[in-house]
DRENDREN-376244 format. One record per residue (C-alpha): residue in three letters; x, z, y. Coordinates in steps of 0.1 Angstrom, whole numbers. Layout:
<drenros>
{'Ala',{X,Z,Y}},
...
</drenros>
This chain:
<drenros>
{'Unk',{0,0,0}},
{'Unk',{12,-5,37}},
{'Unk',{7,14,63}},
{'Unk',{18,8,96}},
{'Unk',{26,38,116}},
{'Unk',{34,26,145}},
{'Unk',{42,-8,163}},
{'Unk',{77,-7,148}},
{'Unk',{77,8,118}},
{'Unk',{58,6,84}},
{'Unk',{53,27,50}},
{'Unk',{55,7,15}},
{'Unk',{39,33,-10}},
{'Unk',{32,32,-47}},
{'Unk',{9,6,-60}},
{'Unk',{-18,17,-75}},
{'Unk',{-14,8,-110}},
{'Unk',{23,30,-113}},
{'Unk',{3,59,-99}},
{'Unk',{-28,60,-116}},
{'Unk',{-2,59,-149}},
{'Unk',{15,88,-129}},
{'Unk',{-18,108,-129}},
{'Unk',{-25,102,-160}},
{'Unk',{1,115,-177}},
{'Unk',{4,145,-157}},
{'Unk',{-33,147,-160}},
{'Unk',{-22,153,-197}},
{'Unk',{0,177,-191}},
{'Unk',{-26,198,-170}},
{'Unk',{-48,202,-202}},
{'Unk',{-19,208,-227}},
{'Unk',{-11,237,-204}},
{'Unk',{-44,250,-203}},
{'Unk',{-44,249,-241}},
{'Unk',{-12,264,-242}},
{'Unk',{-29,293,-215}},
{'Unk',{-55,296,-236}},
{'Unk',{-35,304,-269}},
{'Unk',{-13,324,-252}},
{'Unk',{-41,349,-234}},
{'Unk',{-39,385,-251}},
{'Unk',{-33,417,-245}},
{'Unk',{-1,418,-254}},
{'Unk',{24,416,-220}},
{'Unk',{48,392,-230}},
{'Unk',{19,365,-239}},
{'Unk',{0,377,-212}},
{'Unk',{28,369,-188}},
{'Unk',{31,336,-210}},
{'Unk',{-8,327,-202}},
{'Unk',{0,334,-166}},
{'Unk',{30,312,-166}},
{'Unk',{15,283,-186}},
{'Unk',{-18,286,-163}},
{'Unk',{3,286,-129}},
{'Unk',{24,252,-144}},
{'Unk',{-11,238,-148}},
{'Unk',{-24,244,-117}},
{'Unk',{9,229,-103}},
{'Unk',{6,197,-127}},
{'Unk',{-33,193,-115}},
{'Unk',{-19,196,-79}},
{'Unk',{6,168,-82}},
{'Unk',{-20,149,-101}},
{'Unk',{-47,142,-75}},
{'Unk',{-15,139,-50}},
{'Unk',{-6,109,-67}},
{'Unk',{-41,95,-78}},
{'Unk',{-51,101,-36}},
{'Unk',{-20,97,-15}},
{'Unk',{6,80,-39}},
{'Unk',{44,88,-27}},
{'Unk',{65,63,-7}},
{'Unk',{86,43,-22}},
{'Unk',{102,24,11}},
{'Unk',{101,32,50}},
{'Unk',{112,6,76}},
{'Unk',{117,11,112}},
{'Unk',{143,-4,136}},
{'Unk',{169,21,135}},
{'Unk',{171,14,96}},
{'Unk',{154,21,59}},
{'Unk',{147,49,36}},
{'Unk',{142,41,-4}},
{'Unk',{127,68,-21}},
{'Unk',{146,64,-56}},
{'Unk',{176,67,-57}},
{'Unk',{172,84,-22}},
{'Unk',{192,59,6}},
{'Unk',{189,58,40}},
{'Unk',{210,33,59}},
{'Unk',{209,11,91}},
{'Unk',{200,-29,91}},
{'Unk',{234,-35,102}},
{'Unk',{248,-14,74}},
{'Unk',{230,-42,51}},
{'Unk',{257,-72,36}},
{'Unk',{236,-91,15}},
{'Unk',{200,-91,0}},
{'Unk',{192,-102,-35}},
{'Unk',{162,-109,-52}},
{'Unk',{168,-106,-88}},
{'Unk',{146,-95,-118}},
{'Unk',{119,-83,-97}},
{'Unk',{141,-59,-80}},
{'Unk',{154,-60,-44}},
{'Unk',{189,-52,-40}},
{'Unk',{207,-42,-8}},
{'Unk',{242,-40,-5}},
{'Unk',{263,-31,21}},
{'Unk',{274,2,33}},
{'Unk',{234,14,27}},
{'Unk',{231,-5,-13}},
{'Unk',{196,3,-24}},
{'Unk',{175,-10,-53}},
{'Unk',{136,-13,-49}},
{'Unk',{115,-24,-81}},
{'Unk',{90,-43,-66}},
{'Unk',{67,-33,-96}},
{'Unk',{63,-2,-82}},
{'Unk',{50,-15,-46}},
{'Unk',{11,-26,-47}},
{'Unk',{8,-62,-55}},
{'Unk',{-7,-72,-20}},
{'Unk',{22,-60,-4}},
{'Unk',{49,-71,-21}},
{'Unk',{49,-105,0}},
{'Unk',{47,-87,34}},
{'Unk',{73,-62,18}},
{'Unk',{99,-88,14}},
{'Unk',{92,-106,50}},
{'Unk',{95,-74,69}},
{'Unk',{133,-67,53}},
{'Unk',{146,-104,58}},
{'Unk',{128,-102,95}},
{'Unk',{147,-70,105}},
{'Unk',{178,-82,88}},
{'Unk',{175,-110,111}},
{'Unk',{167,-90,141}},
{'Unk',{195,-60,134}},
{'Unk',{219,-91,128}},
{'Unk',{210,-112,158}},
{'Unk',{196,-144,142}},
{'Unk',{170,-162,152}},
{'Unk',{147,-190,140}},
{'Unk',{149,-227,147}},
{'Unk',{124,-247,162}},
</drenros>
């Protein structure tokens, strides 16, 4: 999904379809923790505390769940100072950037600020936009311009 934050910078964010997988699974994990909470409730301390701990890990997984099934995590951030990738974590500035590569489905920036985006993480819709936006600030950080 993009979303534009302001004039000059924009927010590439989890496609659906990696996300929903995302919340699924931990969806999963919510109710084997509650199972495990369930077995684990007695009177006895040590299971007790056991129950508490499984039921607090639950509560966490459930959290992170709807986090990702309602406001998926970022996987890119432009602006005209630079980018962020989210995994692995880069930051680095356009001018930083050597060379772009398109290969396999994955973006690849190298330079001072190398990143790696999988573009089959980034909702389909904006993978087009996605791609424009770094070879248009490349452009601009670098000083080219179009012809005609």
């Amino acid at each position: 999904m993009l979303e534009p934050m302001s004039s000059s910078s924009s927010v590439y964010r989890l496609g659906r379809g990696p996300a929903l997988v995302a919340t699924g699974a931990l969806v999963i994990a919510t109710g084997v923790l509650v199972f495990a909470a369930f077995l684990l409730a007695d009177d006895a301390t040590p299971r007790l505390i056991g129950a508490i701990v499984a039921g607090a890990l639950a509560f966490v997984t459930l959290v992170q769940a709807l986090r990702f099934a309602f406001r998926p995590p970022v996987v890119a951030r432009f602006d005209e100072r630079g980018f962020m990738v989210a995994r692995p974590r880069t930051r680095a500035s356009w001018k930083q950037v050597d060379d772009v590569t398109l290969d396999g489905g994955h973006l690849i920036l190298t330079g001072e600020g190398t990143a790696r985006v999988d573009l089959s993480m980034i909702d389909p819709a904006s993978r087009e936009p996605f791609l424009r936006e770094v070879y248009d600030r490349l452009n601009t950080a670098h000083g080219y311009t179009r012809f005609g």
